[in-house]
C-alpha positions as a Markdown table, in Angstrom:
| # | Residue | x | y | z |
|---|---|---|---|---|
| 1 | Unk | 0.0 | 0.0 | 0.0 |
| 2 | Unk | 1.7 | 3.3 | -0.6 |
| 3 | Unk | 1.8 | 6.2 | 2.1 |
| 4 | Unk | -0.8 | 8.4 | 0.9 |
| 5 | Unk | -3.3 | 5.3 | 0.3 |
| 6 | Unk | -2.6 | 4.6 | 3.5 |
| 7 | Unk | -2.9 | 7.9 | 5.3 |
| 8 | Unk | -6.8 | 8.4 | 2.9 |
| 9 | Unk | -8.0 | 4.6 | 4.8 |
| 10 | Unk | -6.8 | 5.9 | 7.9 |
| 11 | Unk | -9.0 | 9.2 | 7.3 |
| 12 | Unk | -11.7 | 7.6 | 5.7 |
| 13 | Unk | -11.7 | 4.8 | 9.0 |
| 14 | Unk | -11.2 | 7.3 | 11.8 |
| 15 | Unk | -11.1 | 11.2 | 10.7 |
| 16 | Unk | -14.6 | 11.4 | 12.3 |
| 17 | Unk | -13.9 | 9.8 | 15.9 |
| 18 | Unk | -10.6 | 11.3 | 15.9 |
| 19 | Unk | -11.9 | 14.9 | 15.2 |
| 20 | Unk | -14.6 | 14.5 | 18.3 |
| 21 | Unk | -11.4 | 13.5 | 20.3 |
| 22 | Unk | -9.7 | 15.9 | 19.2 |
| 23 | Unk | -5.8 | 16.6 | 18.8 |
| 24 | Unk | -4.2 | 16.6 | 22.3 |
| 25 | Unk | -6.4 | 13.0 | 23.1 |
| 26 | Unk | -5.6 | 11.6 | 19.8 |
| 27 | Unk | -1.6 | 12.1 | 20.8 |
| 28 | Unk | -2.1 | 10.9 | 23.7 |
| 29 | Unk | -3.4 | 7.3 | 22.4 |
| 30 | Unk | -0.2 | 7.7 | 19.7 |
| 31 | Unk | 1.7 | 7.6 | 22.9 |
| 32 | Unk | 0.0 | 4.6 | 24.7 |
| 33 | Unk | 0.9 | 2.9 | 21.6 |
| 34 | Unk | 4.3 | 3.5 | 21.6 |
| 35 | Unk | 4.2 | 2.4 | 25.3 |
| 36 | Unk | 2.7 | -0.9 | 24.2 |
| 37 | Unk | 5.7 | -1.1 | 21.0 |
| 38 | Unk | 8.5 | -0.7 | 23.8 |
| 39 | Unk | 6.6 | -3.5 | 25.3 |
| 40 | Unk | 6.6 | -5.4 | 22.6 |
| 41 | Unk | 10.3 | -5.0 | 21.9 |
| 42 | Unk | 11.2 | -5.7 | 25.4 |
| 43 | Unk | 9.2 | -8.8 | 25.2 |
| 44 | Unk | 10.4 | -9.8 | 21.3 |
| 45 | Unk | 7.3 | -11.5 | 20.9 |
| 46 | Unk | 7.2 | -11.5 | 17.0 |
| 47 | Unk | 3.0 | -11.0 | 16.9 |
| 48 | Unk | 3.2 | -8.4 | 19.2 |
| 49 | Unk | 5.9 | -6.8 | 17.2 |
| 50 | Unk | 3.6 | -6.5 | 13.9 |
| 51 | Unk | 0.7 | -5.4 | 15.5 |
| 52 | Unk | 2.2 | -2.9 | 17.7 |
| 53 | Unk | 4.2 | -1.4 | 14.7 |
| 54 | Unk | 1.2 | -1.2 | 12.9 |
| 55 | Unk | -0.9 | 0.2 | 15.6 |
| 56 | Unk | 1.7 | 3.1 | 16.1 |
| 57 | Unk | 1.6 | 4.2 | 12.3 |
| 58 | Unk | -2.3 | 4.0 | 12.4 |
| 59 | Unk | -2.3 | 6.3 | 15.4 |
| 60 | Unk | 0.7 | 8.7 | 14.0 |
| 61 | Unk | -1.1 | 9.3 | 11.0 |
| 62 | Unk | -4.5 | 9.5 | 12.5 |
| 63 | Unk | -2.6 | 12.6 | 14.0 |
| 64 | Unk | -1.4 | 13.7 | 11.0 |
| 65 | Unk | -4.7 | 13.8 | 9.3 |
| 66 | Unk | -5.8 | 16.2 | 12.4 |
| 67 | Unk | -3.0 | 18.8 | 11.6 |
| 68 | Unk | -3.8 | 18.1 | 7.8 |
| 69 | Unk | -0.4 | 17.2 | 7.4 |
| 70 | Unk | 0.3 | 15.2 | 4.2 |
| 71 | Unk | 2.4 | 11.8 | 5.2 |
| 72 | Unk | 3.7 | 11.5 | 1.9 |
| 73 | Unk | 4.9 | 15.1 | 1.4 |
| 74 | Unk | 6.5 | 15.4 | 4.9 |
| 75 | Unk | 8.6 | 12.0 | 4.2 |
| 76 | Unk | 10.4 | 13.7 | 1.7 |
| 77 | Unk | 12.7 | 15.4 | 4.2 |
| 78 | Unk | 14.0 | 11.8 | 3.8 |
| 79 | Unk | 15.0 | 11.3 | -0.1 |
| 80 | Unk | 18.4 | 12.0 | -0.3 |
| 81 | Unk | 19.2 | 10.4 | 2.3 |
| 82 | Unk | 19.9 | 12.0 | 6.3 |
| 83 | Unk | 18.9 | 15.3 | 6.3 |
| 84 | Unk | 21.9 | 16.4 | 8.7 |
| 85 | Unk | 24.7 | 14.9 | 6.3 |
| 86 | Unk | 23.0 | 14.5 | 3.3 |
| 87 | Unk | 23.9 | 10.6 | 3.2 |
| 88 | Unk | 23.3 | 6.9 | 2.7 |
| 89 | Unk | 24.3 | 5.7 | 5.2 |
| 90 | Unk | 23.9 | 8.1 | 7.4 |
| 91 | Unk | 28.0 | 9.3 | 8.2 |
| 92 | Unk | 26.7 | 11.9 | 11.0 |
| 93 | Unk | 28.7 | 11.2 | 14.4 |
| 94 | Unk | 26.1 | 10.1 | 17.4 |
């Protein structure tokens, strides 16, 4: 599926209930999400894993649809490569 046939489902699944939750809820669920990821990692229970990950990018860009923020657009910060450096791999120093 590519990203902005992704982010549309997303809207067209849960615009409405997100929009009566509003923005500051809606992140907060994003976050409980990424709570049950770190779980999921700490666990390494493969099924978990999956669902998690995809739970997380379901709530990120249930977000994104609230600040109208185009998914596909704002990932091209990444095309070249790092934005910092500019490269592939990344040659920044941590």
């Amino acid at each position: 599926m590519e990203i902005k046939e992704f982010q549309n489902k997303i809207r067209k699944t849960y615009y409405d209930k997100d929009a009566r939750r509003g923005k500051a809820e809606t992140f907060r669920w994003l976050i409980e999400e990424i709570g049950e990821l770190a779980r999921a990692i700490r666990n390494m229970n493969t099924e978990e894993l999956n669902e998690e990950f995809s739970d997380v990018c379901a709530w990120l860009f249930s977000l994104a649809n609230l600040y109208e923020i185009d998914m596909e657009s704002a990932m091209t910060k990444y095309d070249k490569g790092c934005p910092k450096c500019g490269k592939s791999p990344c040659q920044c120093k941590e």
